[in-house]
Backbone as CSV, one residue per row, in Angstrom:
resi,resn,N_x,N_y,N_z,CA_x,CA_y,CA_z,C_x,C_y,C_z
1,UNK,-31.007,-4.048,13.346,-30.272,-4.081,14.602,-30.525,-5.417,15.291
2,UNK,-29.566,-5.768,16.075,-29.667,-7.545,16.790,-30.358,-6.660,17.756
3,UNK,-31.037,-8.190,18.647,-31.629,-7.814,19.375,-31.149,-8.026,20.481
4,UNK,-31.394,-8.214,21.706,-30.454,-8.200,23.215,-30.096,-9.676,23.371
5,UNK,-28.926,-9.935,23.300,-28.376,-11.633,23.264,-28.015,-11.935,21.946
6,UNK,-28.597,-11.282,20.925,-28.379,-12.339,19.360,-27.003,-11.286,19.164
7,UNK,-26.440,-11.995,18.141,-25.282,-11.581,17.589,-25.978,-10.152,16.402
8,UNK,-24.735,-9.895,15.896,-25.286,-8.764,14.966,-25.002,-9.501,13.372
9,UNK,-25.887,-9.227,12.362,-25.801,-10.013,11.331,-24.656,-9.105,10.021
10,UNK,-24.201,-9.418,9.219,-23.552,-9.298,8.168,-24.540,-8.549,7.243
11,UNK,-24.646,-7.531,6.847,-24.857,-6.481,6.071,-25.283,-7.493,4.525
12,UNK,-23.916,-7.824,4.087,-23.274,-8.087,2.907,-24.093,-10.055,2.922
13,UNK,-23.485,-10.871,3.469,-23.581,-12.242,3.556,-24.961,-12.395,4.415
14,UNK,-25.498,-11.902,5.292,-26.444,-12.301,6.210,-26.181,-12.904,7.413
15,UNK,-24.748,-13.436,7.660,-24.015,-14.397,8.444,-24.108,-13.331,9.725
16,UNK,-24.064,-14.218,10.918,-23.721,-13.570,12.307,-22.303,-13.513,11.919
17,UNK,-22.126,-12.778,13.069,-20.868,-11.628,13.266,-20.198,-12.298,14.753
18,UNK,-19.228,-12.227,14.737,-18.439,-13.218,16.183,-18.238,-11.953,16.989
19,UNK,-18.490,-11.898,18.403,-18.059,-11.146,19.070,-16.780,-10.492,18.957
20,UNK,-16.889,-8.762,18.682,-14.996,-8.227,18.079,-15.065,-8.037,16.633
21,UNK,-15.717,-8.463,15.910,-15.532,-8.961,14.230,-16.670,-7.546,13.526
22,UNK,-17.494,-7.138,14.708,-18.741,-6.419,13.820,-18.005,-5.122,13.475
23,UNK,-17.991,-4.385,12.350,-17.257,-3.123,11.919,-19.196,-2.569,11.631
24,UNK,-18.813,-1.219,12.177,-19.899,-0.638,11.375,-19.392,0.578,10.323
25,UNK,-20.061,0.187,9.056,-19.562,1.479,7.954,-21.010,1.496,7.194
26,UNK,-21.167,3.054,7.292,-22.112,3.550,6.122,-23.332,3.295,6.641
27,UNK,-23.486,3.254,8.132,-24.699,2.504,9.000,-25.296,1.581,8.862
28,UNK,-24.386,0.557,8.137,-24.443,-0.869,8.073,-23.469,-1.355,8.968
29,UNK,-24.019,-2.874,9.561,-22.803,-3.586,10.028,-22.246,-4.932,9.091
30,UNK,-20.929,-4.778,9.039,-20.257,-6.302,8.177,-19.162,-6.683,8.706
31,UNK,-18.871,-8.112,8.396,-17.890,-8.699,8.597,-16.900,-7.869,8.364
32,UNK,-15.429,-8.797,8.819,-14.366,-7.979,8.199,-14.033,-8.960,7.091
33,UNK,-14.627,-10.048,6.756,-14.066,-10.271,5.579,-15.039,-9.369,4.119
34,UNK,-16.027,-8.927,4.848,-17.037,-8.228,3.625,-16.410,-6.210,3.900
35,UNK,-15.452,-6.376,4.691,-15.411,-4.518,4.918,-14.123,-4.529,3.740
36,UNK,-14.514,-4.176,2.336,-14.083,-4.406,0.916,-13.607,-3.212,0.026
37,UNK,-13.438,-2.864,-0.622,-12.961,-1.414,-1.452,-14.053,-2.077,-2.956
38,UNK,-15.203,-1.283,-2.820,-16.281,-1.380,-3.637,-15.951,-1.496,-4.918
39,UNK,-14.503,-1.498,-5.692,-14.138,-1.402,-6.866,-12.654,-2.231,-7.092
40,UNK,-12.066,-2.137,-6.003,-11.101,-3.463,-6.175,-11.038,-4.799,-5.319
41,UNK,-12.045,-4.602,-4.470,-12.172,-5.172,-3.257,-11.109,-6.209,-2.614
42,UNK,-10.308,-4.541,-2.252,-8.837,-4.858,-1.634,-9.414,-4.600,-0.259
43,UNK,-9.157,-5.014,1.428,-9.468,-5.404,2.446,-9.369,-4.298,2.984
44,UNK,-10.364,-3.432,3.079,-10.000,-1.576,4.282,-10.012,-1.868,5.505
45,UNK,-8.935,-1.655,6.157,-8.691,-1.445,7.677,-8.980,-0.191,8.033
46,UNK,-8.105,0.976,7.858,-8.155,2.098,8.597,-7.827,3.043,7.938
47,UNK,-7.651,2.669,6.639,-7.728,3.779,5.124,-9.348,3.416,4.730
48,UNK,-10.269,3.947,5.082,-11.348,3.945,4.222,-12.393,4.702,4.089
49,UNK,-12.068,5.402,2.894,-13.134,6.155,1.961,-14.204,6.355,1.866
50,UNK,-16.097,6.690,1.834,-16.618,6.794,1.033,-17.498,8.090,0.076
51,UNK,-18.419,7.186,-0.668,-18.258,8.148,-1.615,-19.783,7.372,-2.811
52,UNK,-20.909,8.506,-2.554,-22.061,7.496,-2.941,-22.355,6.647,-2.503
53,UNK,-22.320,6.532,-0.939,-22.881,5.488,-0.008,-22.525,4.039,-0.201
54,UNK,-20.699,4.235,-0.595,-19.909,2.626,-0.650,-18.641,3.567,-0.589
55,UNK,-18.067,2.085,-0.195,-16.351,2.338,0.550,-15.750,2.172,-0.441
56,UNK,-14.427,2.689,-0.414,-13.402,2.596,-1.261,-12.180,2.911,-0.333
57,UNK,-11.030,2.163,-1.386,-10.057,1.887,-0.913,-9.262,3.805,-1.198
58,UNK,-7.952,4.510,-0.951,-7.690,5.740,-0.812,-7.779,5.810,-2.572
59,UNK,-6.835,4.803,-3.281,-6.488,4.746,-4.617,-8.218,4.920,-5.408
60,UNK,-8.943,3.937,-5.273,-9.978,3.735,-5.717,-10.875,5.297,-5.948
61,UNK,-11.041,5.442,-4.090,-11.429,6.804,-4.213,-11.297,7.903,-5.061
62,UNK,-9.741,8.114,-5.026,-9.512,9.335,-6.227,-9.784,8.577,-7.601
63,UNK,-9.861,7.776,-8.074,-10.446,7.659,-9.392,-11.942,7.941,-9.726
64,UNK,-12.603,7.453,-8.628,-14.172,7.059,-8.371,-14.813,8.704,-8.484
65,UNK,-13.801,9.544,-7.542,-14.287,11.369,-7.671,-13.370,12.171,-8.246
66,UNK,-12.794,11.517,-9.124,-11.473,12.324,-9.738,-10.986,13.529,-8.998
67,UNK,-10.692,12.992,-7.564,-10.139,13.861,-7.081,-8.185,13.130,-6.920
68,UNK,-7.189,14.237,-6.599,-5.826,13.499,-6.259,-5.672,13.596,-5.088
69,UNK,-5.564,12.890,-3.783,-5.392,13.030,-2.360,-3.635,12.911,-1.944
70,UNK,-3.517,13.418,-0.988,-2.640,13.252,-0.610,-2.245,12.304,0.114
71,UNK,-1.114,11.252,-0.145,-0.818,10.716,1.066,-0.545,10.468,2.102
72,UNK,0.175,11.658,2.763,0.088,11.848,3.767,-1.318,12.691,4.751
73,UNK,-1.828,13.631,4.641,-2.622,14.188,5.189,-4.399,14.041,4.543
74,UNK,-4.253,13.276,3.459,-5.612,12.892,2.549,-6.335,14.158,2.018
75,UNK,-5.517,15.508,2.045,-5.919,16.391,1.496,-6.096,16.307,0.204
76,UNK,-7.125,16.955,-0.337,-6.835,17.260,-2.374,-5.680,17.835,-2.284
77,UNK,-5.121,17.414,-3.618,-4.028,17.671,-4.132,-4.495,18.467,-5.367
78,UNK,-4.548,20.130,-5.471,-4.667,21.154,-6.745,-3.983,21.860,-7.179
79,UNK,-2.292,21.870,-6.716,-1.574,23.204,-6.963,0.015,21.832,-7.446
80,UNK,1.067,21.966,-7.275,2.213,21.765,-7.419,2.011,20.472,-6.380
81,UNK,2.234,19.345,-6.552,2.820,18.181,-6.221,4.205,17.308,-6.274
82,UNK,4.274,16.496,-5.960,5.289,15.352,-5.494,4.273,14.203,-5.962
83,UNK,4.863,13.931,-6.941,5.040,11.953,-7.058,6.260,11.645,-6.497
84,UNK,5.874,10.466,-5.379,6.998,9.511,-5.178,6.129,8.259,-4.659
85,UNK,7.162,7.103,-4.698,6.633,5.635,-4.175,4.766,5.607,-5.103
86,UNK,5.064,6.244,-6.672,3.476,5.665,-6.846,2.334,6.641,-6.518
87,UNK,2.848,7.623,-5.294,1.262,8.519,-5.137,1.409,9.827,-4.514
88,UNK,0.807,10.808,-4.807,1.113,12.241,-5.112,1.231,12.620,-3.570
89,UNK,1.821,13.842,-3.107,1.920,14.084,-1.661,2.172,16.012,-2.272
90,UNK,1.481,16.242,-1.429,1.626,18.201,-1.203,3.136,17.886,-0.575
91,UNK,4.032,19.044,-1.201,5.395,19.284,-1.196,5.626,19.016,0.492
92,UNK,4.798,19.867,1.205,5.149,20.161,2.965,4.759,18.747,3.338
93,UNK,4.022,17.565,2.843,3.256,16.810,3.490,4.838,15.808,2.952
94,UNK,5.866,15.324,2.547,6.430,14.280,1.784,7.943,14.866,2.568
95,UNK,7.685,14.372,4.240,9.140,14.272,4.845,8.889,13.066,5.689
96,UNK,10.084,12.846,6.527,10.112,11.733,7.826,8.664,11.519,8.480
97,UNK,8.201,10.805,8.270,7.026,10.860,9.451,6.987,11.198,10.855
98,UNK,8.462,10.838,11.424,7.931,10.858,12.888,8.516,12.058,12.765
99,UNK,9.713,12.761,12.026,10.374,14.080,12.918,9.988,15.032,12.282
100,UNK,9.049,14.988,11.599,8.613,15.861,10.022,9.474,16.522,9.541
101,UNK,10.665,16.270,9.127,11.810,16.729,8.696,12.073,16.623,7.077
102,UNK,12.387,17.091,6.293,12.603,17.243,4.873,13.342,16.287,4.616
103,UNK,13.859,15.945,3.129,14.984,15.146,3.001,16.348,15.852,2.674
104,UNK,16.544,16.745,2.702,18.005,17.594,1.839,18.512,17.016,0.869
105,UNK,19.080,15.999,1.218,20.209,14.869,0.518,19.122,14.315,-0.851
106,UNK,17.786,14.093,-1.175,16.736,13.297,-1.175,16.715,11.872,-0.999
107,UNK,17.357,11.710,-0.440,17.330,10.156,0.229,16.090,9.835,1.574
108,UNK,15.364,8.964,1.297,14.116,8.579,2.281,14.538,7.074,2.352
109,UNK,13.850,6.534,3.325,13.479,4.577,3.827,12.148,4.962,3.356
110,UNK,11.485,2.874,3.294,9.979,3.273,3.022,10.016,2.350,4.132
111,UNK,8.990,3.025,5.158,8.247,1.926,6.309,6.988,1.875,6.362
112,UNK,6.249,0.710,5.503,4.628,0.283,5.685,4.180,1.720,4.458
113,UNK,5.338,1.640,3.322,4.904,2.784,2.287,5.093,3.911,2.622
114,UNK,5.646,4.463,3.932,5.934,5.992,3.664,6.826,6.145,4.267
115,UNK,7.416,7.577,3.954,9.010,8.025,3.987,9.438,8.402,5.333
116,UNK,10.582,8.322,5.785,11.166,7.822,7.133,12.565,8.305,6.582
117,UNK,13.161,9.318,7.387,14.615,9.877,7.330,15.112,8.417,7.842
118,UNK,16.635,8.365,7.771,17.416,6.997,8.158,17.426,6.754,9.505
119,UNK,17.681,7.092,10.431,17.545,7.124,11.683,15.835,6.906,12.430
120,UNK,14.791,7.330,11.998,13.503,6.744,12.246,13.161,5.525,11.654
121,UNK,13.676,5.068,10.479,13.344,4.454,9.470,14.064,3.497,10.059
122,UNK,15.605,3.440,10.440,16.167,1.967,11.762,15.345,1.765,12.749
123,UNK,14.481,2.685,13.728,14.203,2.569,14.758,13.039,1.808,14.685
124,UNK,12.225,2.189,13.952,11.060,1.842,13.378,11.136,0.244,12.978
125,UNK,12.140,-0.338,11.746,12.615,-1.346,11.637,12.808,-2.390,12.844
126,UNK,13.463,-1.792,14.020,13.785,-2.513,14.984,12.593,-2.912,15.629
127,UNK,11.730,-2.060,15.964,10.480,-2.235,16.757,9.656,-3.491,15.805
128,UNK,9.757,-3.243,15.199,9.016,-4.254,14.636,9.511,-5.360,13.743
129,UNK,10.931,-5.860,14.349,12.117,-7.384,14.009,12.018,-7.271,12.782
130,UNK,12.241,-6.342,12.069,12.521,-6.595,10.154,13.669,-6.169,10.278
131,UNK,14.415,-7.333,9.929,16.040,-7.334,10.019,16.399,-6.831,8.197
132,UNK,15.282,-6.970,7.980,16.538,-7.027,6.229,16.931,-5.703,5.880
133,UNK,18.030,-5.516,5.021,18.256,-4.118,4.736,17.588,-3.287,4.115
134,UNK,17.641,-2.239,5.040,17.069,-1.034,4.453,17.611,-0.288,3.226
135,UNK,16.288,-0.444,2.506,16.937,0.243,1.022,16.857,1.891,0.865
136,UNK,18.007,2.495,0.498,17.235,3.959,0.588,16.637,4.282,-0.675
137,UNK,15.785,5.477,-0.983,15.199,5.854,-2.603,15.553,7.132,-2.609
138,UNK,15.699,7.616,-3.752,16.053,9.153,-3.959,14.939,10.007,-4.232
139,UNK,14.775,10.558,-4.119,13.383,11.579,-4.170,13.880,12.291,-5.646
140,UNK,13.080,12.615,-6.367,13.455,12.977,-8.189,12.371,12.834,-9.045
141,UNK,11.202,12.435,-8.394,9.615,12.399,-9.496,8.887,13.665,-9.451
142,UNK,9.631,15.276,-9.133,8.578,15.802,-9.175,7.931,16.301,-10.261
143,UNK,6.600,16.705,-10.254,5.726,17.251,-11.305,6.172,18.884,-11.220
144,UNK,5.939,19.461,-12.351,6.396,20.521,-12.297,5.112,21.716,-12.037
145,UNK,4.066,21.128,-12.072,2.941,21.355,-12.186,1.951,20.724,-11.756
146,UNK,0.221,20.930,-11.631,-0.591,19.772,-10.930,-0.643,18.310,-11.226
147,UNK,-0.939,17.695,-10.793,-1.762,16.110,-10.731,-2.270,16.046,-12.307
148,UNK,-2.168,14.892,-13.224,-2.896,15.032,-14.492,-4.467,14.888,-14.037
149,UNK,-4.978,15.708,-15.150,-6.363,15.937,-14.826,-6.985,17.210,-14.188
150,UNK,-5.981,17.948,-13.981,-5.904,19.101,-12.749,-5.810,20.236,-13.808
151,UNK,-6.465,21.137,-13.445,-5.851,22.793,-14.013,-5.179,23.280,-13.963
């Protein structure tokens, strides 16, 4: 622990820490250039894992405990799933984000990777000046059965 006036030191590097910059994980403190995914060391913001007293990124994680999480709610995934966009989602968990609404049609937007009916998925767009067109995807990867690896 720093002491009253000193900065707080880097876990990982030893380096002081800039006022704002100190993250604490795993009751260590580190930089944010050292707050890492212990196995791909892709950069964790506010997805992060652990698991044997080191972080991991969500992906990493389920390999690391062979577990399948969900993407939306980070639940295990053990019964009937949804693949789409790359990563498994419980059937109820894989609608609009903001209106939690299904897809009927299966047409979704992807905003920042997850699914957005058309009308959230503009609004959303707007708020944050990404002018380019929105692509839609069809929903059509499901498993008929669990996650491989699963019973």
């Amino acid at each position: 622990m720093a002491s009253p006036g000193s900065r707080p030191k880097c876990y990982v590097c030893c380096q002081e820490i800039l006022p704002g910059q100190a993250i604490q994980a795993l009751n260590h403190i580190v930089c944010e250039q050292h707050m890492t995914c212990m196995r791909c060391n892709k950069s964790l913001k506010c997805d992060v894992w652990a698991f044997d007293n080191k972080l991991y990124c969500r992906a990493c994680y389920s390999l690391v405990t062979q577990k399948i999480l969900c993407k939306s709610c980070a639940g295990q995934i053990s019964d009937v799933a949804l693949k789409e966009v790359g990563t498994y989602w419980h059937k109820a968990c894989f609608v609009c984000q903001t209106c939690r609404q299904g897809f009927p049609d299966g047409r979704y937007y992807l905003v920042n990777d997850m699914p957005y009916c058309r009308a959230h998925a503009e609004e959303l767009n707007a708020k944050e000046a990404k002018p380019e067109k929105m692509q839609p995807f069809e929903q059509g990867k499901q498993t008929s059965g669990p996650p491989p690896g699963q019973p």
